[in-house]
C-alpha positions as CSV (number, residue, x, y, z in Angstrom):
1,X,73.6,-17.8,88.1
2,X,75.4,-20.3,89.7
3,X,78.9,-21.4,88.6
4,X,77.3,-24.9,87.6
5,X,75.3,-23.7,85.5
6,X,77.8,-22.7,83.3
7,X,78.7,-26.2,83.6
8,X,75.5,-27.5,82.2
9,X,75.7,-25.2,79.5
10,X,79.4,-26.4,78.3
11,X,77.7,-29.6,78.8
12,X,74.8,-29.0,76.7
13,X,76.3,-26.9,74.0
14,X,79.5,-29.7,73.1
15,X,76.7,-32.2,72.7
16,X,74.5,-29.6,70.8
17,X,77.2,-28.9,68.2
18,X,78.3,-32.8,67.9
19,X,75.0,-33.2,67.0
20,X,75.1,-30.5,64.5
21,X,78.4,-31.9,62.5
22,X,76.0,-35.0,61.4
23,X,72.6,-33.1,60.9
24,X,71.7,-31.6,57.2
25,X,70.7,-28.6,56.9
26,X,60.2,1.5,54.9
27,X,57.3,2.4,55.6
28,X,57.2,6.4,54.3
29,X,59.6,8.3,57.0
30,X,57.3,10.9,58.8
31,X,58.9,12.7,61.2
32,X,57.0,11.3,64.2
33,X,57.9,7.9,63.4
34,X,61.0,8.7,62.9
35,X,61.4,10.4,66.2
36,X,59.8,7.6,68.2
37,X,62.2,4.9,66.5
38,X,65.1,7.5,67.7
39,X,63.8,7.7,71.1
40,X,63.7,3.5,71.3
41,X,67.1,3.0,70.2
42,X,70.3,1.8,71.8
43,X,70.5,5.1,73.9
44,X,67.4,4.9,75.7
45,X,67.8,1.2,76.2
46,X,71.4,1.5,77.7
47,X,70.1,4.5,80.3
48,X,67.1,2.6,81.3
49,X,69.3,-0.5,81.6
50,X,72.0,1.5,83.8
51,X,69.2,2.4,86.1
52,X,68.8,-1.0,87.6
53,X,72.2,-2.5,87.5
54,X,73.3,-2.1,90.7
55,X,72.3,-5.5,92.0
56,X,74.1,-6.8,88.9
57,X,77.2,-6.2,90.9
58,X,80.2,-10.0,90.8
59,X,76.9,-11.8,89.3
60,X,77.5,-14.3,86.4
61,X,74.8,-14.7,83.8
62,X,74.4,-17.5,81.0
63,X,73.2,-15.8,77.7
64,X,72.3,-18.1,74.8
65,X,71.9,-16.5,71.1
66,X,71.5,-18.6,67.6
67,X,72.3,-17.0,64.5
68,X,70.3,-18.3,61.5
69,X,73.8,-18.5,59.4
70,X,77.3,-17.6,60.3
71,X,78.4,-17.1,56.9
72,X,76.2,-14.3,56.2
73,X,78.3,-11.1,55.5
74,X,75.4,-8.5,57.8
75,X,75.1,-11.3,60.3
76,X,78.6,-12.3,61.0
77,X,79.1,-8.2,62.0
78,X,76.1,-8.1,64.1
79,X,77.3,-11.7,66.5
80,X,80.5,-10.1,66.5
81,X,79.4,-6.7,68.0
82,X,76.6,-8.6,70.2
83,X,79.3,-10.5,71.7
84,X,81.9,-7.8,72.2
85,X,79.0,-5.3,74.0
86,X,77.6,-7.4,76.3
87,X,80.7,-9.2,77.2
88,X,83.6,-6.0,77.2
89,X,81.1,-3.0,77.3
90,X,78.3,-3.8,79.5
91,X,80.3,-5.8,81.5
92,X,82.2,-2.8,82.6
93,X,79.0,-1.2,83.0
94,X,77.1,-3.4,84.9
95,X,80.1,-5.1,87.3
96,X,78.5,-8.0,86.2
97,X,79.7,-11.2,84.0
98,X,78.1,-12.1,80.9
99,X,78.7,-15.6,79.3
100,X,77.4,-15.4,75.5
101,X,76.9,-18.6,74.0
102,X,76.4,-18.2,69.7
103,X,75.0,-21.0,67.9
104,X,75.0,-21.2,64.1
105,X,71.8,-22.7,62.8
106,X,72.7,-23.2,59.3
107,X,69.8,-21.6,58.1
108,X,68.0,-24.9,59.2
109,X,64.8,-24.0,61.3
110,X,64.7,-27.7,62.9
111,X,68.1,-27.6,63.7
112,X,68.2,-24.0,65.6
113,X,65.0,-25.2,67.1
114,X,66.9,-28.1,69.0
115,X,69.7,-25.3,69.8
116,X,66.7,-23.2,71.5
117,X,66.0,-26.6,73.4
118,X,69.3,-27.0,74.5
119,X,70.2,-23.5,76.0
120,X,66.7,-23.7,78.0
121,X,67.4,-27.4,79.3
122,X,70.8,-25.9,80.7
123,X,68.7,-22.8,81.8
124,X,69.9,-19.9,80.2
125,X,68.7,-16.3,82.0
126,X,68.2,-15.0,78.3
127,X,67.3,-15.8,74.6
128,X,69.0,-14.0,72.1
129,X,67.2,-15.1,68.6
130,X,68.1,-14.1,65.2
131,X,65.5,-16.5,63.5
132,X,65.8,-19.0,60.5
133,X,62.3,-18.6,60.1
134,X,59.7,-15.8,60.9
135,X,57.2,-18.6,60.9
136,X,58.6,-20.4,63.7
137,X,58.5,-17.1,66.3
138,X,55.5,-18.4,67.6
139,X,56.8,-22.0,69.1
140,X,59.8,-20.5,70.1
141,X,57.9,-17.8,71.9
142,X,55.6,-20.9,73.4
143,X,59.1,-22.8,74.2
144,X,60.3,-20.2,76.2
145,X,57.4,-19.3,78.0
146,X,56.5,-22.6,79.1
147,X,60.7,-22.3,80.9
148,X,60.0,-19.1,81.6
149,X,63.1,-17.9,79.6
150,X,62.9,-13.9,78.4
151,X,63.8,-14.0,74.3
152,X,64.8,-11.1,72.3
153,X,64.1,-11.5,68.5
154,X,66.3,-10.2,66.9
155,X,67.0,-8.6,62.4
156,X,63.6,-11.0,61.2
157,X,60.5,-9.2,62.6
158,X,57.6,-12.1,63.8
159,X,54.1,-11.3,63.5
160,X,52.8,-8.6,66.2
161,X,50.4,-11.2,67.4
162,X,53.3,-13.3,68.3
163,X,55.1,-10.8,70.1
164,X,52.0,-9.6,71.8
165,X,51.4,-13.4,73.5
166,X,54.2,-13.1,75.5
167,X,55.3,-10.2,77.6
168,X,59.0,-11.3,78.0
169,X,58.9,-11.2,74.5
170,X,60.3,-8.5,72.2
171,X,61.8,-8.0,69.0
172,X,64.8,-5.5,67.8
173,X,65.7,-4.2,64.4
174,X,64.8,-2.4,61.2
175,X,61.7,-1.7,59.4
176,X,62.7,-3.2,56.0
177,X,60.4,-1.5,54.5
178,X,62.7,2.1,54.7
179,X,65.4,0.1,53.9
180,X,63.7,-0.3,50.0
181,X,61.9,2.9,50.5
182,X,65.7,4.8,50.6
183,X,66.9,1.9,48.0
184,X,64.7,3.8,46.0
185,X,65.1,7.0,46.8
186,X,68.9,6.3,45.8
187,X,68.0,5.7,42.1
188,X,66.2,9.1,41.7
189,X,69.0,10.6,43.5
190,X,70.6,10.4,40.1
191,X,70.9,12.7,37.1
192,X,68.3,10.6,34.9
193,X,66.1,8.7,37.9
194,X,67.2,5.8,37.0
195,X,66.0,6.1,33.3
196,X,69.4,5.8,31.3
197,X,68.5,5.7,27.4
198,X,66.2,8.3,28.1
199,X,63.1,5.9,26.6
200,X,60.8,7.2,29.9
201,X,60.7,3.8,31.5
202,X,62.8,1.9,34.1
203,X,63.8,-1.1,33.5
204,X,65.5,-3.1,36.2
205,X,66.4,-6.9,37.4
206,X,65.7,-7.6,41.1
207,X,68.0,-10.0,43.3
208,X,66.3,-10.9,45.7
209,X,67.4,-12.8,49.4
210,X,64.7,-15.0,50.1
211,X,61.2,-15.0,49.0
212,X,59.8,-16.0,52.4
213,X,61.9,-13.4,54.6
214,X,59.7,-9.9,55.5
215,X,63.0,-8.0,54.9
216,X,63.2,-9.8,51.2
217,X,59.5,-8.9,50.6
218,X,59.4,-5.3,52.2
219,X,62.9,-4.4,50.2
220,X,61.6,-6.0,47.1
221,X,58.4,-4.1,47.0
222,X,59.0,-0.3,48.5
223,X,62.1,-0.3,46.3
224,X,59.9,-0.4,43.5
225,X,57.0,2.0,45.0
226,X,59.3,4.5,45.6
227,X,60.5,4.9,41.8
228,X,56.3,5.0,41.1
229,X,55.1,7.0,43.5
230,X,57.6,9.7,41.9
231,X,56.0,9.0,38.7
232,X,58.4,7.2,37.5
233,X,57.3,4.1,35.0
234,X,59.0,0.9,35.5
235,X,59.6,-2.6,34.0
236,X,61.3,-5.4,35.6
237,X,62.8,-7.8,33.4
238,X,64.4,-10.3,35.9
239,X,63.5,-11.6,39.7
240,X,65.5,-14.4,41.1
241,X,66.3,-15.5,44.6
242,X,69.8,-15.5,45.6
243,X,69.6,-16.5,49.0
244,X,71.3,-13.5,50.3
245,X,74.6,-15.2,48.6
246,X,77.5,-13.3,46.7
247,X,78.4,-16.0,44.6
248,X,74.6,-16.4,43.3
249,X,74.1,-12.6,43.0
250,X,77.0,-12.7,40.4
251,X,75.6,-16.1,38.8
252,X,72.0,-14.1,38.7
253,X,73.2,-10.9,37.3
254,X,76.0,-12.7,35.4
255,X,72.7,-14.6,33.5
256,X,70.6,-11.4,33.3
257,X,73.2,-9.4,31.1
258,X,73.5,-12.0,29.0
259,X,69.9,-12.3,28.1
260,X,68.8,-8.6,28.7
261,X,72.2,-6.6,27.9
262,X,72.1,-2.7,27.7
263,X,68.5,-2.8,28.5
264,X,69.0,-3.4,32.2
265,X,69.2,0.3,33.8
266,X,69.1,-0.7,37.3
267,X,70.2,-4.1,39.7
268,X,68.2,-4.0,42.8
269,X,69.5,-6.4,45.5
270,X,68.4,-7.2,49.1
271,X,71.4,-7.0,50.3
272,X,75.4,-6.1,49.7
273,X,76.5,-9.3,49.7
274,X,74.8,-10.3,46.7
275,X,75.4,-6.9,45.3
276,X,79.2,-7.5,45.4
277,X,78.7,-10.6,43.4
278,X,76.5,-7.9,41.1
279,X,79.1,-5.5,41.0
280,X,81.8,-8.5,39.5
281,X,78.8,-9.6,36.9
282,X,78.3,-6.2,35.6
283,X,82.4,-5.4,35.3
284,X,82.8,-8.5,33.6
285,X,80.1,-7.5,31.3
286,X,82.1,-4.2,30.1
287,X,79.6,-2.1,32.0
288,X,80.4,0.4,33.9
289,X,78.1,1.4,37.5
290,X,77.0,5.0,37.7
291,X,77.2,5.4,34.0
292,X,75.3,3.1,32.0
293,X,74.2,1.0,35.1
294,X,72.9,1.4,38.6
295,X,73.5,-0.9,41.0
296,X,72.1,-0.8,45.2
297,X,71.9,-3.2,48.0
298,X,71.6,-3.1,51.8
299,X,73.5,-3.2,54.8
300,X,76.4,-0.8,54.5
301,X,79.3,-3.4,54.4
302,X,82.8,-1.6,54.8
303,X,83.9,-3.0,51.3
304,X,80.8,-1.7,49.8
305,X,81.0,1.6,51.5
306,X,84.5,2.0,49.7
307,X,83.3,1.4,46.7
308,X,80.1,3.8,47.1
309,X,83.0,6.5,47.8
310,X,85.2,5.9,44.7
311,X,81.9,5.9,42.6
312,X,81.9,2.7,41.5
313,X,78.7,1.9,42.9
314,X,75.4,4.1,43.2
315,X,74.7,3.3,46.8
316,X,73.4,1.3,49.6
317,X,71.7,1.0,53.2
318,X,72.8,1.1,56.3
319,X,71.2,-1.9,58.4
320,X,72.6,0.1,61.7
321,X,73.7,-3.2,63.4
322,X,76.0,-0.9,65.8
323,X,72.5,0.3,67.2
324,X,70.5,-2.7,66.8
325,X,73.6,-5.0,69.0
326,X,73.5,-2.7,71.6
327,X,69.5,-2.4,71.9
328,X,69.7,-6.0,71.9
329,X,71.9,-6.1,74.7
330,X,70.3,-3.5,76.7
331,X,67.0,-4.8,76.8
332,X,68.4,-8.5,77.2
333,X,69.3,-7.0,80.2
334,X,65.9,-5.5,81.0
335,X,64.5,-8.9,81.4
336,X,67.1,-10.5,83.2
337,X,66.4,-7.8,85.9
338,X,62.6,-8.4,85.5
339,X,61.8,-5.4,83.8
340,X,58.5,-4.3,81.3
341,X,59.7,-4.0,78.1
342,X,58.6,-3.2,74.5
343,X,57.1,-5.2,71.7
344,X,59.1,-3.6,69.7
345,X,62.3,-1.6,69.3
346,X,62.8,-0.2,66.2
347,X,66.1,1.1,64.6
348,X,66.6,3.8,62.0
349,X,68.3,2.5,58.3
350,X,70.4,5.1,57.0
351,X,71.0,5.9,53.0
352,X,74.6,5.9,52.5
353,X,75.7,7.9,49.4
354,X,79.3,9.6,48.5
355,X,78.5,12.6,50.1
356,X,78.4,10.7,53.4
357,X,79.9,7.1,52.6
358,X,83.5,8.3,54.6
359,X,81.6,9.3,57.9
360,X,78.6,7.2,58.4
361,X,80.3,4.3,60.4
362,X,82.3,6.9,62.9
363,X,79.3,8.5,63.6
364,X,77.2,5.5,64.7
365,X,79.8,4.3,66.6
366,X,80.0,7.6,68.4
367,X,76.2,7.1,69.4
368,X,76.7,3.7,70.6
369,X,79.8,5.2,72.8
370,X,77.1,7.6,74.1
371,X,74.8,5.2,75.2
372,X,77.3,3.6,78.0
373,X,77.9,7.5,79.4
């Protein structure tokens, strides 16, 4: 791209964020799926990617990404790596310049639908899309085809049918449903399967992110169908939405062990942010995680990990955004050079327990160091 369009994106994205300051805002893991997701993963992108870069060579490309909130804990380390691989990494790679533009949306659909208008009036080569809504996927697909802009989707799966009307459309990340599947899996990983007092029943309070959100739904639900599809019986004596928040996790769990006490065996929660909020509620409760309370979440976050290693907490899920980044990238790049891609490229979740808490985080990064060889 040409030097002024870099211009005409300043341009565009000062008076997009004045605008903001006044706006108001898995599946069961066979072994063939699981080998097809390995084979579609940041390693496979980044060779096919390296194939076609020569051309690349003293270019300068505009790449425009919205993130549906930056104060989300998962989020703020996936932008963060996004940024630093296509920008220091595949830079290197590629010879090529990459100029990544992040928007934060506020977790306002309307207002990261005028951001999405914005990058493709100053003509953006790529769309990098982490949406507010799954709903929306389709006018945003219908946006950018109509500018003929190439938009990765990116952590909230849209509909197949949405992906399918497009082919310069594609969308990277998890299948959330693993992610409860091994949530799960982690409570009859225990000595008692999650059945504390012995009585032959689970009973459990759910936290939930948002109601609305696939991952929320699919983490919610195979959580669950993993303890009964052991056999196990359950009972769920709380479900509130906590909007992925720590503060609300420990307001929700905080409220739950007030009205519930001793009977609640096991805090489900969508994610670790909210679970750290959890963790405070149940501490301040006198309880005491991995021995008259269970507590799991999702995403693997470093503090969370810590505690996971020091057994005060039973464990969590590794929402591999090392992998997932670096896919993004890859394939970003893929349709800047013109190149079929995908519907879908999905990324492994890994359980994260305190056998392997110290070591998971080295060893992804090690596989994402392999994918630039």
């Amino acid at each position: 791209m040409k030097k002024i369009l870099s211009f005409v994106l300043a341009v565009s994205m000062a008076l997009s964020l004045a605008a903001c300051g006044s706006s108001t805002t898995g599946a069961d893991t066979e072994t063939d799926a699981a080998t097809t997701a390995e084979e579609t993963t940041a390693v496979t992108a980044a060779k096919t990617a390296a194939e076609t870069t020569s051309a690349m060579v003293g270019q300068t490309y505009e790449i425009g990404v919205c993130i549906y909130k930056f104060d989300d804990n998962f989020m703020t380390l996936y932008r963060e790596e996004l940024e630093r691989y296509l920008e220091e990494d595949l830079a290197e790679k590629t010879g090529a310049v990459f100029n990544v533009s992040v928007q934060d949306s506020k977790n306002d659909q309307t207002e990261q639908t005028n951001q999405i208008q914005n990058y493709i009036t100053a003509g953006v080569d790529v769309l990098i899309i982490n949406l507010v809504q799954s709903s929306a996927a389709q006018t945003v697909v219908d946006m950018c085809k109509a500018a003929d802009i190439p938009v990765v989707f990116i952590n909230r799966e849209p509909d197949v049918f949405v992906l399918e009307s497009w082919d310069k459309a594609c969308y990277v990340g998890a299948d959330a449903r693993q992610s409860g599947t091994y949530q799960g899996e982690l409570i009859l990983a225990t000595s008692n399967k999650g059945d504390i007092n012995g009585d032959g029943i689970v009973k459990y309070i759910m936290v939930q992110g948002d109601p609305e959100n696939i991952d929320a739904q699919y983490r919610t639900e195979y959580s669950i169908k993993a303890l009964e599809d052991d056999g196990m019986e359950v009972e769920l004596l709380d479900m509130q939405r906590g909007n992925w928040d720590q503060a609300m996790g420990q307001e929700i769990v905080s409220n739950a062990l007030t009205l519930y006490g001793n009977d609640i065996e096991v805090v489900f929660c969508n994610n670790d942010g909210m679970a750290l909020g959890a963790k405070q509620a149940i501490e301040a409760a006198g309880r005491v995680i991995n021995e008259d309370i269970y507590l799991v979440g999702v995403d693997a976050l470093e503090e969370v990990v810590g505690y996971i290693g020091e057994n005060k907490f039973t464990g969590t899920v590794f929402n591999d955004y090392l992998n997932q980044s670096g896919t993004a990238a890859n394939v970003a790049i893929q349709l800047i050079n013109g190149e079929a891609v995908e519907n879908n490229y999905p990324v492994d979740y890994v359980m994260i327990t305190s056998d392997n808490a110290k070591t998971y985080l080295d060893d992804a990064k090690l596989k994402q160091q392999e994918a630039l060889k």
